[in-house]
Structures are given as structure tokens and as C-alpha cells.
C-alpha positions, -999 to 999 in steps of 0.1 A, spaced: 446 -374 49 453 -356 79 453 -378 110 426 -369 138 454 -379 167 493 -374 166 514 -403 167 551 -406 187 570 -409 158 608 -404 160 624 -386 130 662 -388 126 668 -350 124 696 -347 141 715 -376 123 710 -362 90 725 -331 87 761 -323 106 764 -292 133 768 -255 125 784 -232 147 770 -232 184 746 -207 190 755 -185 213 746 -192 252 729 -155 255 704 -161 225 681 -182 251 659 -206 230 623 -212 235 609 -242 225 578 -244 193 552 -271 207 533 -266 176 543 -255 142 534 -251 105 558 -266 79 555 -247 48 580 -271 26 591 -305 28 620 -296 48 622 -294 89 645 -268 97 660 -258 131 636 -226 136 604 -246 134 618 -265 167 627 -236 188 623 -197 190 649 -171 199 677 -186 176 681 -160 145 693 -162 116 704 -202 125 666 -208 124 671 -219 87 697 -247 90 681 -278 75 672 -313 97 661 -333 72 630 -343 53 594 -339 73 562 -350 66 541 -355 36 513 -331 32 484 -337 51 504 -351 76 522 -343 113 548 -356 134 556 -353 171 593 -348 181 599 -362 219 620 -346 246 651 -369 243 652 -364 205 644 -323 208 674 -325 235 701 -346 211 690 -316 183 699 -284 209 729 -304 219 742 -306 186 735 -273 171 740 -258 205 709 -244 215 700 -232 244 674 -254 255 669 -282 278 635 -300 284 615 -291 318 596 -322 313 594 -354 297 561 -345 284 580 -317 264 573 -324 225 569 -305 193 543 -310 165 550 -304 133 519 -306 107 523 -300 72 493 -289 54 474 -305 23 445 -308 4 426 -339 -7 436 -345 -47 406 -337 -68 390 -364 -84 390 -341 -114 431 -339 -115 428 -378 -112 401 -385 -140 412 -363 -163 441 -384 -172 427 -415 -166 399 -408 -189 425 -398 -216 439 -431 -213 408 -451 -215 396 -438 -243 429 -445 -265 426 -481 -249 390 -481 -265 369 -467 -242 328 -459 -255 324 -426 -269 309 -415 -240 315 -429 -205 319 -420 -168 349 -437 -144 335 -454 -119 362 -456 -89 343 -477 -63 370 -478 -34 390 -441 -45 405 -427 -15 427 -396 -30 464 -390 -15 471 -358 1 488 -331 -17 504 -296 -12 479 -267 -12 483 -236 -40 505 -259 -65 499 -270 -100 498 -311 -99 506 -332 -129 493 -365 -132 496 -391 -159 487 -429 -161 520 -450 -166 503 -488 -168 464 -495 -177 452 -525 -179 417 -524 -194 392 -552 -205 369 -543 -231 345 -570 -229 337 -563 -194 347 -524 -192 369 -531 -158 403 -517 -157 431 -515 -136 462 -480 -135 485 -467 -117 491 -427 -120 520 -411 -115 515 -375 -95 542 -347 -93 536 -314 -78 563 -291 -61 570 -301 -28 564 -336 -26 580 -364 -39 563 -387 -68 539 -401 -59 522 -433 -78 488 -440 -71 468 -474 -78 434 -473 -97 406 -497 -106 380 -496 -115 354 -498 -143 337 -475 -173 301 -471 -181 288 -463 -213 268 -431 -211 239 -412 -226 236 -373 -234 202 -366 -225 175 -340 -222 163 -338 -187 136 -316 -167 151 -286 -151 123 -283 -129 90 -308 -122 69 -309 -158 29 -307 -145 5 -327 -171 -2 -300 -200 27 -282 -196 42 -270 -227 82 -271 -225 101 -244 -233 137 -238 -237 148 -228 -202 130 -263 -186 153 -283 -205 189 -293 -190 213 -318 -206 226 -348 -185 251 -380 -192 234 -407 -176 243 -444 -176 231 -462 -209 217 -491 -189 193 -466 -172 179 -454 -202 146 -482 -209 127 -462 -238 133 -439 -262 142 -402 -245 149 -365 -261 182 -360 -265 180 -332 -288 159 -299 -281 142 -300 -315 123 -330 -299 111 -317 -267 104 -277 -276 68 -271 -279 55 -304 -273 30 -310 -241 39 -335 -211 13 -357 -208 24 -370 -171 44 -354 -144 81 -353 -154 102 -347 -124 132 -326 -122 164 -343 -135 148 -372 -153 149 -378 -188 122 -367 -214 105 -398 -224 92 -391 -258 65 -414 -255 48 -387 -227 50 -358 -254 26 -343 -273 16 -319 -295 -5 -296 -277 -38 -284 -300 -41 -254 -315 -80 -259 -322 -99 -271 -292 -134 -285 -299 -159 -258 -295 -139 -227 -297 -141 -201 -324 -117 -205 -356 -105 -189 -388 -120 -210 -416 -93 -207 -447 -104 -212 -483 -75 -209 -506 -89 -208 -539 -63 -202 -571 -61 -166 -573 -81 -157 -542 -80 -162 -508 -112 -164 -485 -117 -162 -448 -148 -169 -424 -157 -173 -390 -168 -208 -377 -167 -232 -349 -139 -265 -341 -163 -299 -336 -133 -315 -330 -102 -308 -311 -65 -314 -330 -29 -300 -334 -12 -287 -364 -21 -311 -396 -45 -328 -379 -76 -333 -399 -110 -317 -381 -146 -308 -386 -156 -272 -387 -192 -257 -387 -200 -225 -408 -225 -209 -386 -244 -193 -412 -249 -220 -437 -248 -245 -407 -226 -263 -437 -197 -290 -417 -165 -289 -436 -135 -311 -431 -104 -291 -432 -68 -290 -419 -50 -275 -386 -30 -247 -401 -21 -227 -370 -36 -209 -337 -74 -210 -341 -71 -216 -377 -88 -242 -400 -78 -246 -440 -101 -259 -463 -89 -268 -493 -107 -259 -526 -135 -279 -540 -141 -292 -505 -180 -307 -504 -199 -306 -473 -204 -334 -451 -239 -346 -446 -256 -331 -413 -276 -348 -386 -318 -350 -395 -320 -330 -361 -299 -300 -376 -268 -304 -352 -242 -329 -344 -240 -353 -321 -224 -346 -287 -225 -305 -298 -250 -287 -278 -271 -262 -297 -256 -234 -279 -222 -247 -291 -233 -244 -327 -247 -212 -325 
């Protein structure tokens, strides 16, 4: 991580690598108080301007990515001495910083691999890494990184684990990184794309799919759309919860007191009347059904939409002395 403050640190540069040619006296130097590392290696150029072609000549090793370093006056002095650069400090407060970038690695570079692993260690089928105190390493920006776990330790009985992953990427040096953590089992699930009002009959596009933790899951839920298509929440569903399957319904197709199709399916002939729903019911549900004209009550089945089949043979059931049923208003009969 990139600090928010620059520390005095002293690098060795001019130890490490021996002197070139002097530059010459007329090539005046100019001193970088700020600059951009773009490899691993601190070179003479990203100390001082005005040099040329000697810019390139290699100190030595700088910082990792994501970090900086500040090279004093005495130290930026010994390193224009010995590659005879033109430069001498007009202060003691004279410094260079030199910051290499990074980026944060993705916890996607780092579970991907560790997931691999847990799962030929005997992992659940389905399960999410749980990385409580994670704090990723810094690596170079715009570079492949390829990470693989070299030691796992990993306890079945109580899912916790314990790796170390190696990381390479160009530019850096290897880097291995200590894990722990834990697994928990999870659940592919049907949940609400949006809030589900009371009566609301789900279609495809208020579905989503979620893996949430097994523990959460307390009563049976749609995991499959089959289940949840076409049925009717009874209570508000909010968005990104699970579907318990105990709050669907089938929503009716004959409500009590509405017009319906009366069916009669008789062996070589099929009859069809108007009549009214006494009670309400979804498909197969069994209901009573008043013939208008006859003012006959036939028990029949939910076949569809409005419609009502009656299978052959059927007897009427017995009417009310008053000429209506119960709980039916006249008008409703009618």
C-alpha cells in the first residue's frame, strides 16, 4: 500500500553499481525532486536532468510497487561524485522522491487459486472464502500476476484453513503471501430482484440467483425457477432475499362470483355453458359452479382462466329451500 507520508530512507545506490565515465562538466545537471519509477530498477536519470544518454546507467534495486523512497542530500552528493555529475546540493533540505506505482492485488487473483486448492483438500461443493484480516500486497499496474498456493493447511471438521500463495508478476520479485482463514458452505438460491408486493405474481425477470451462506437459509426456499414462476407472494418479499416457498401460491384462476366457462366433456361430444364461480380456486382445485338457467350447482374442476370442467354424469348438488346459497347475494346468482 502506498504510504500517505515519505520516510528518510537511505538506499545504497551508489555502492552498488561501479562509475562510468564522468559526465562532462558542460552538461550541467539539474536535480529530479520527484520522480516516477517505471521498473524495479533506480537509474541515474530518474536522480538528475540534463545528463543524456548516461541517464540509463543502473543504481541498483528501488522500491516495491506501491511504494517510495526519499534519497537525502549527502547520499544524492556521494551519487554525482561518483558518476561525475554536475551537481552539488544548495541545501540540506535537497532530496529526491522516487515512488513506484502499484495496484492493490485483487481479491479475485488471490481466491481463485485458493479456492482451487480447497476444494481438492475437500472443500463443500459450494462455498465462499472467508478472509477476515486480508490485507492484499501491492503489485505492478498493467501486468499479468500468477498466483498459486504452495502449503494449505485445512481442517475439515471445523472448515478453518491456513496457506501461503506464492505471487509472480513482471517486475517484482516473488512474493509469498500468508492466508487464513475459513470456508462456508453455500446455497444457490432464487432471490427477489426487486421488492415482491402481497399478490404479485412472479415472473421471470423478478427472479435473480444468489450463493448465500447455508446457515442463513432456516426454511425451505426456491432454488429452481420452475418453483417460483407463476406462483403468487403472499407477503412482501424484499429485494435480494430468498423465495421462501412457504409464502407462494398459486394464484386462482376462478374467483368466487365471476363469470366462467362451464365444460361438459361427454364421450363423443363436447358441451359448453355460461355460469357463475361460488367458490374461488386455482388450477385442480375442486369448486361449485351455478348454471343460471337451471339455477342447478354443479361441482366441477379448475381447468384454466375462467374455466370450470365438469365431468360426465355429474349430479347436482342439493340447493338451499330459499333458492340461493348461502353467503351469495341474489344479484350474484343472477
Amino acid at each position: 500500500m502506498r504510504p500517505a507520508f515519505l520516510l528518510p530512507v537511505l538506499v545504497p545506490l551508489a555502492l552498488a553499481v561501479p562509475a562510468g565515465p564522468a559526465i562532462r562538466a558542460a552538461d550541467a545537471a539539474t536535480l529530479r525532486t520527484f520522480g516516477i519509477l517505471i521498473g524495479p530498477t533506480v537509474r541515474l536519470g530518474d536522480l538528475f536532468d540534463g545528463i543524456g544518454a548516461s541517464g540509463m546507467r543502473a543504481l541498483g534495486p528501488g522500491p516495491g510497487p506501491g511504494q517510495s523512497i526519499t534519497v537525502p542530500a549527502p547520499q544524492l552528493a556521494a551519487i554525482a561524485a561518483e558518476f561525475g555529475v554536475d551537481w552539488h546540493p544548495r541545501s540540506p533540505e535537497d532530496q529526491a522522491v522516487l515512488e513506484r506505482p502499484g495496484r492493490p492485488l485483487r481479491r479475485a487473483e488471490v481466491e481463485g487459486p485458493l479456492r482451487a486448492a480447497l476444494a481438492a483438500a475437500g472443500a463443500p461443493g459450494h462455498f465462499r472464502v472467508v478472509l477476515p484480516d486480508f490485507s492484499p500486497p501491492e503489485v505492478p499496474p498493467g501486468v499479468g500476476v500468477d498466483a498459486h498456493v504452495t502449503e494449505l493447511d485445512y481442517d475439515p471438521g471445523s472448515n478453518q484453513f491456513s496457506a501461503v500463495l506464492l505471487v509472480r508478476a513482471s517486475g517484482m520479485d516473488p512474493l509469498e503471501l500468508p492466508l487464513a482463514g475459513s470456508v462456508e458452505e453455500t446455497l444457490r438460491v432464487l432471490v427477489a430482484a426487486h421488492a415482491l408486493m402481497p399478490g404479485a405474481v412472479i415472473a421471470p425477470e423478478d427472479l435473480g440467483a444468489a450463493d448465500l451462506p447455508a446457515s442463513a437459509i432456516t426454511a425451505a426456499v426456491a432454488t429452481m425457477p420452475a418453483q417460483a414462476d407463476g406462483m403468487e407472494a403472499e407477503h412482501v418479499i424484499a429485494a435480494g432475499d430468498p423465495i421462501p416457498l412457504a409464502e407462494l401460491a398459486r394464484p386462482p384462476l376462478v374467483e368466487r362470483g365471476q363469470p366462467v366457462l362451464i365444460a361438459l366433456a361427454i364421450p363423443g361430444l363436447a358441451l359448453s355453458e355460461q355460469g357463475r364461480a361460488l367458490d374461488t380456486g386455482t388450477a385442480g382445485d375442486d369448486v361449485r359452479v351455478l348454471n343460471p338457467v337451471s339455477r342447478a350447482v354443479l361441482e366441477g374442476t379448475v381447468s384454466g382462466p375462467g374455466e370450470v370442467r365438469v365431468a360426465a354424469g355429474s349430479l347436482p348438488l342439493a340447493m338451499p329451500a330459499s333458492g340461493h346459497l348461502p353467503g351469495i347475494p341474489e344479484s350474484a346468482a343472477q
